[in-house]
C-alpha positions as CSV (number, residue, x, y, z in Angstrom):
1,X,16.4,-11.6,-23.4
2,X,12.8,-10.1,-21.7
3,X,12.8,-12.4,-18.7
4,X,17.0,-12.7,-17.9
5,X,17.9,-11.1,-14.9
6,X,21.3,-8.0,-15.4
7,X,22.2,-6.9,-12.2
8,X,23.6,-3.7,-13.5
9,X,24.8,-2.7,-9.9
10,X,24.6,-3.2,-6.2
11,X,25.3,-0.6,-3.4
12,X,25.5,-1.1,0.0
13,X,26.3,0.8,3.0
14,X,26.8,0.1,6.6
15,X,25.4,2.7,9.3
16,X,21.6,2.7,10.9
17,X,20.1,4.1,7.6
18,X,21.7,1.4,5.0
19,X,20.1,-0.7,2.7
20,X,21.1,-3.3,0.1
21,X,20.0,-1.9,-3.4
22,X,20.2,-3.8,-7.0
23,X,19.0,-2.9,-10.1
24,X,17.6,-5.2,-12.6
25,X,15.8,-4.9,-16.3
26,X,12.6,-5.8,-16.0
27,X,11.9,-5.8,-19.9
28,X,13.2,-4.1,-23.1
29,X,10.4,-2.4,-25.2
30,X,11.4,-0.8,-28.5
31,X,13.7,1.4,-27.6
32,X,13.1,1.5,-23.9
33,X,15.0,-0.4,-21.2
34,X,12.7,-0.4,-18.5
35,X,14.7,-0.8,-14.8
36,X,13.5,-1.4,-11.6
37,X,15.4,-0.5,-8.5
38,X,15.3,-3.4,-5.6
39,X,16.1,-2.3,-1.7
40,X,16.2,-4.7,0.7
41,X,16.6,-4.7,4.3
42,X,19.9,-4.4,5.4
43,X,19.4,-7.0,8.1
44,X,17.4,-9.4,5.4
45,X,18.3,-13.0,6.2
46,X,18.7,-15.9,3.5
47,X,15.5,-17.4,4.5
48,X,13.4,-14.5,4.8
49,X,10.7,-13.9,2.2
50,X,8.9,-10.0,2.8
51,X,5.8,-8.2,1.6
52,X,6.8,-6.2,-0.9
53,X,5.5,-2.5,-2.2
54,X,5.8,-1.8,-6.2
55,X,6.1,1.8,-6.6
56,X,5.0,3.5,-10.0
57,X,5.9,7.2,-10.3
58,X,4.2,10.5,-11.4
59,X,4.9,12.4,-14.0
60,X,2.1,13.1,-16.6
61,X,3.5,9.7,-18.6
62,X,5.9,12.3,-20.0
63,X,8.5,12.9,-17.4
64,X,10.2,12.1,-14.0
65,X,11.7,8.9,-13.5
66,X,11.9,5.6,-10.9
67,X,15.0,7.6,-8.7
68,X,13.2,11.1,-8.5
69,X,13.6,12.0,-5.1
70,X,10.3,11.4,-3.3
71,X,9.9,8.0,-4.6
72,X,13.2,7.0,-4.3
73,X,12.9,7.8,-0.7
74,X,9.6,6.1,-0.3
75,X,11.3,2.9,-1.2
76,X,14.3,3.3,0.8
77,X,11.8,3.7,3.7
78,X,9.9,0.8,3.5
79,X,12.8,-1.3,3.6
80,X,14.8,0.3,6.6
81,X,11.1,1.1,8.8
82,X,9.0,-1.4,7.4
83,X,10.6,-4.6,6.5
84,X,9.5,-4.7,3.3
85,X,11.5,-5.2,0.0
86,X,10.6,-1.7,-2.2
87,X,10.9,-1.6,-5.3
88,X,10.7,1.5,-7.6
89,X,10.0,1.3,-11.5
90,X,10.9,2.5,-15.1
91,X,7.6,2.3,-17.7
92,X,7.8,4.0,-21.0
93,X,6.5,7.6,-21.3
94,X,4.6,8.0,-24.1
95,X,3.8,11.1,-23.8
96,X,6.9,12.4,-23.8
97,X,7.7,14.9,-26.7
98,X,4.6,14.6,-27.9
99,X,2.6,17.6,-29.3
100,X,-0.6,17.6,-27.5
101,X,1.1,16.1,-23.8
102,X,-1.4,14.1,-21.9
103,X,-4.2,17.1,-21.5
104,X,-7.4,18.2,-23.6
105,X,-5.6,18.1,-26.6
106,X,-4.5,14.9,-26.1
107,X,-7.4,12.6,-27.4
108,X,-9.6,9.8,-25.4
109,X,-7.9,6.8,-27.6
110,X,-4.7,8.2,-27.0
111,X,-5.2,8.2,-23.5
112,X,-6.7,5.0,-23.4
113,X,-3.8,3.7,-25.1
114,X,-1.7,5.3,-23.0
115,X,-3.5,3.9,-19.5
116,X,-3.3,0.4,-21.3
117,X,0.6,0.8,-22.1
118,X,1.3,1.5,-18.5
119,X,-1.1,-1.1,-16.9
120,X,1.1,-4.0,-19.4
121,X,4.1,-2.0,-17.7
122,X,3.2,-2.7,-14.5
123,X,2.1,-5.9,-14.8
124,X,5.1,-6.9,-16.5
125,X,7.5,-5.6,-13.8
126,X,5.0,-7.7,-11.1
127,X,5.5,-10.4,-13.5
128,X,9.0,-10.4,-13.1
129,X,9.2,-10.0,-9.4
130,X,6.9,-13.2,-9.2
131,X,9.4,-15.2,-11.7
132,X,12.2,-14.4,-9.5
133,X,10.5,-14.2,-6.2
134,X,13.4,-16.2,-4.8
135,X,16.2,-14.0,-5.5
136,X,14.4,-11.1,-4.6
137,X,12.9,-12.6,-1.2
138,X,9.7,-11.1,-1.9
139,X,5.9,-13.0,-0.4
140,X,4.4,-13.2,-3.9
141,X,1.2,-13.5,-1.7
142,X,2.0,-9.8,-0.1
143,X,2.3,-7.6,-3.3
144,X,1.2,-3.6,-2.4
145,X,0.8,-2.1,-5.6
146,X,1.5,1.6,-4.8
147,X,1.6,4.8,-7.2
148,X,1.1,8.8,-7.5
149,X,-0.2,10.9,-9.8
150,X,-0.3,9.0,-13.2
151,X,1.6,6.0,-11.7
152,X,-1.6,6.0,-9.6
153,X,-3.5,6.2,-12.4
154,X,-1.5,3.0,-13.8
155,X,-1.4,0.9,-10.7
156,X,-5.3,1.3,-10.9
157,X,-6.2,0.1,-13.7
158,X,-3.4,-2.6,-13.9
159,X,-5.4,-3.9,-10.5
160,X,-8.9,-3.0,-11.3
161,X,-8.8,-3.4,-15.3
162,X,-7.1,-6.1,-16.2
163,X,-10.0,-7.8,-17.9
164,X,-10.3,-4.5,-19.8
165,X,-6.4,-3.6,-20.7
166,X,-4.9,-7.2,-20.7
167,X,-5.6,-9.6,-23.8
168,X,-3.3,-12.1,-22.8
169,X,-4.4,-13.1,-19.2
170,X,-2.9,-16.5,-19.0
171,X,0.7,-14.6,-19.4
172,X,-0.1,-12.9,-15.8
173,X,-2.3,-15.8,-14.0
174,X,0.6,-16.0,-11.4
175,X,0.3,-12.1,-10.7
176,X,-2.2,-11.1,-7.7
177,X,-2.1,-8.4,-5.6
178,X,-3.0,-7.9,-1.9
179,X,-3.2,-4.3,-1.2
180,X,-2.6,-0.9,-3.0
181,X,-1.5,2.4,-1.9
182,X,-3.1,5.7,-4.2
183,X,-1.9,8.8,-4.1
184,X,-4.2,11.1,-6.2
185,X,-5.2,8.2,-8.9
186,X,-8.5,7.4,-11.2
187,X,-9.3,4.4,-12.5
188,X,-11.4,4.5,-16.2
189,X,-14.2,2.4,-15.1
190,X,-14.8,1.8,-11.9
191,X,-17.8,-0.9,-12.4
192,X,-14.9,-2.9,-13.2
193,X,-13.8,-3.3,-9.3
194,X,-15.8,-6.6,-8.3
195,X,-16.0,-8.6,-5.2
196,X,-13.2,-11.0,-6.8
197,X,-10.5,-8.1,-7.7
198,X,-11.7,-5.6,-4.8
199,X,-8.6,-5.5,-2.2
200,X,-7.0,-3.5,1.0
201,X,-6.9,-0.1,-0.8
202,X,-4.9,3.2,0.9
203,X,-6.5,6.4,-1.1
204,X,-5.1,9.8,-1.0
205,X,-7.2,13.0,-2.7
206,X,-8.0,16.2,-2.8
207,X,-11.2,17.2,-3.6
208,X,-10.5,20.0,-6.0
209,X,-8.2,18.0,-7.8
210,X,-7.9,19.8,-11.3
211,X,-6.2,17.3,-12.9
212,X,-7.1,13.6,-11.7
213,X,-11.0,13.8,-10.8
214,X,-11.7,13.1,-7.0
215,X,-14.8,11.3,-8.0
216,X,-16.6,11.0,-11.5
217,X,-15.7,13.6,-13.5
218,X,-13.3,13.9,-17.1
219,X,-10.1,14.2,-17.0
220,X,-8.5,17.4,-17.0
221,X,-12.2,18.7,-16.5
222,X,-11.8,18.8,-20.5
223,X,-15.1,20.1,-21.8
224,X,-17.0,17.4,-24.5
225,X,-16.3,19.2,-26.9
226,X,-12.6,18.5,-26.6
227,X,-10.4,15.8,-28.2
228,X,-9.7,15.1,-25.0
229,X,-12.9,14.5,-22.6
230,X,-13.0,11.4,-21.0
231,X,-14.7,10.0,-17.9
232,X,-12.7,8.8,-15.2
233,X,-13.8,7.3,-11.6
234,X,-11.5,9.1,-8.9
235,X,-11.1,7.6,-5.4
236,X,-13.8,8.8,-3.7
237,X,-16.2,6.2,-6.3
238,X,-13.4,4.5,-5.6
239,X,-14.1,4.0,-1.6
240,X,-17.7,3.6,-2.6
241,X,-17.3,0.7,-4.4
242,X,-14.6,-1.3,-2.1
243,X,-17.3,0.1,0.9
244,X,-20.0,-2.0,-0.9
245,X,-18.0,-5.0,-1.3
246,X,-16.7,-4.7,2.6
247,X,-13.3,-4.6,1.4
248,X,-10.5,-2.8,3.8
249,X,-10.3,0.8,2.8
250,X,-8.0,4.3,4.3
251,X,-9.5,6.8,2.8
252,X,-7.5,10.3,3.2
253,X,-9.8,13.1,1.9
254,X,-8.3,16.8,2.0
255,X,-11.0,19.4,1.4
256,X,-10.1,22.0,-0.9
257,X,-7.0,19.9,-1.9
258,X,-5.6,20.1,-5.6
259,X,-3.3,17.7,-7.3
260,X,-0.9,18.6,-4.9
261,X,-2.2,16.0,-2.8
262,X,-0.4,12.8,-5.4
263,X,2.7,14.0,-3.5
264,X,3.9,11.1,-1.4
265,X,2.7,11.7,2.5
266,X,5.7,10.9,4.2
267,X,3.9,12.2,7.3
268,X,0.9,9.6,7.3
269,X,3.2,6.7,6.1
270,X,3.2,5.1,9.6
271,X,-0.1,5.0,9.4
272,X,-0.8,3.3,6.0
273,X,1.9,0.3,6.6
274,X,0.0,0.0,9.9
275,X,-3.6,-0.4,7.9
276,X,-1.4,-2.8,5.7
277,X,0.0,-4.8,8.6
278,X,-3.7,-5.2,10.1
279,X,-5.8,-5.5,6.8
280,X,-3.2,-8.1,4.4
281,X,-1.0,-9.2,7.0
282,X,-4.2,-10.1,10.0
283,X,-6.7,-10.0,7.2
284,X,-8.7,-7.3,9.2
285,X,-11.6,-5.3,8.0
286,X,-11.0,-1.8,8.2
287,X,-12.9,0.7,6.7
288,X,-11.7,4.6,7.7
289,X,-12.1,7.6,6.2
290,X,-9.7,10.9,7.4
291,X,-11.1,14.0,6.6
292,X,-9.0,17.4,6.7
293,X,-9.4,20.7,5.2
294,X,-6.2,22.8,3.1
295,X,-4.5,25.4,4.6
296,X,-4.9,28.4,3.1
């Protein structure tokens, strides 16, 4: 029942901002249906097979959803300005209810059960899009992993740490992915990035991030003392690493900027699927990084 495709709906409209939308289970976990939401170009043609970004969302792993506003938007956009299919996703929450919520009471083997959970997620909606790569139209060879927030924090590790989260590889031998788009993410280990995983990487981050570390520090800045200290590699160690393996990087670094900076930046967007078009699409190297300071 996992792998069968239920097209719960479709909706289409006609006008210069229309798109062709379906929704499809991806996998049932437990209690939780997880859903992904498809939109294509409305001009898509039989033949055509498109790059294709795979949206996670924010949310602390305890709230928000794959049609919240901003990220439903986001995908919408890709497919009317970029010719891409987008596709936002469900993943289960674990976090949700709970007592101590995903902060310094929340502790390190809970969170690193909870990074893990989401990583198998993801990789199990990828896995689906590659199974049915034909009725979706996507490039299987043109997957942008994308996420904000804690669906950053997911996409990361599911990209960087599979070797780490992922016990049965051979199930997801088929999944590979060619870029990723970050919006305010941390991966747990960063000496896990290698030459062989190292890809096209879009990273946006404040420095002051209180929440998400902008480079190594723990997160939450929990003190050790606290159930819930961990270490996590933000994106500037991030950029390091990909610099040092001459991988494709566009990193957008916002002095002073909090964790206000995981919101989507619908104002730079032409400029990351541009880096995407040269960098995956050319197979450019491109290594930038954009520097601004936070209005007071």
């Amino acid at each position: 029942m996992k792998n069968k495709i239920f097209i719960l709906f479709t909706f289409i409209t006609f006008g210069i901002s229309a798109q062709n939308m379906e929704t499809f289970i991806y996998a049932i976990k437990g209690n939780d249906t997880l859903r992904m939401d498809v939109f294509t170009p409305k001009n898509i043609k039989k033949a055509d097979t498109l790059p294709v970004l795979l949206w996670m969302h924010g949310g602390g792993f305890s709230g928000s959803h794959r049609a919240y506003p901003d990220d439903n938007e986001l995908v919408k956009y890709v497919a009317k300005e970029q010719n891409y299919i987008g596709v936002s996703i469900d993943y289960r929450l674990l976090r949700k209810g709970t007592t101590t919520g995903f902060g310094c009471d929340c502790t390190k083997d809970e969170k690193l059960e909870t990074f893990k959970q989401a990583a198998i997620d993801y990789m199990d909606a990828a896995k689906y899009m590659v199974e049915h790569a034909g009725k979706l139209q996507i490039d299987t060879t043109k997957i942008i992993a994308g996420g904000s927030s804690a669906g950053a924090e997911g996409i990361l590790n599911a990209v960087f740490m599979r070797e780490y989260f992922i016990t049965n590889k051979e199930t997801y031998k088929n999944v590979k992915f060619a870029g990723l788009f970050s919006c305010a993410g941390a991966v747990v280990d960063a000496s896990y990035i290698t030459e062989e995983n190292a890809i096209p990487s879009v990273l946006f981050h404040g420095t002051k991030d209180q929440l998400v570390p902008f480079g190594n520090a723990p997160h939450h800045y929990c003190e050790p003392t606290r159930d819930g200290y961990i270490m996590l590699d933000g994106s500037e160690v991030i950029a390091e690493k990909l610099e040092d393996f001459d991988t494709s990087y566009y990193f957008n670094i916002v002095r002073g900027g909090r964790h206000e900076i995981s919101r989507i930046p619908f104002e730079d967007l032409e400029k990351v699927f541009q880096f995407f078009e040269q960098t995956v699409i050319s197979d450019e190297v491109i290594q930038t990084k954009i520097i601004k300071t936070k209005q007071p």
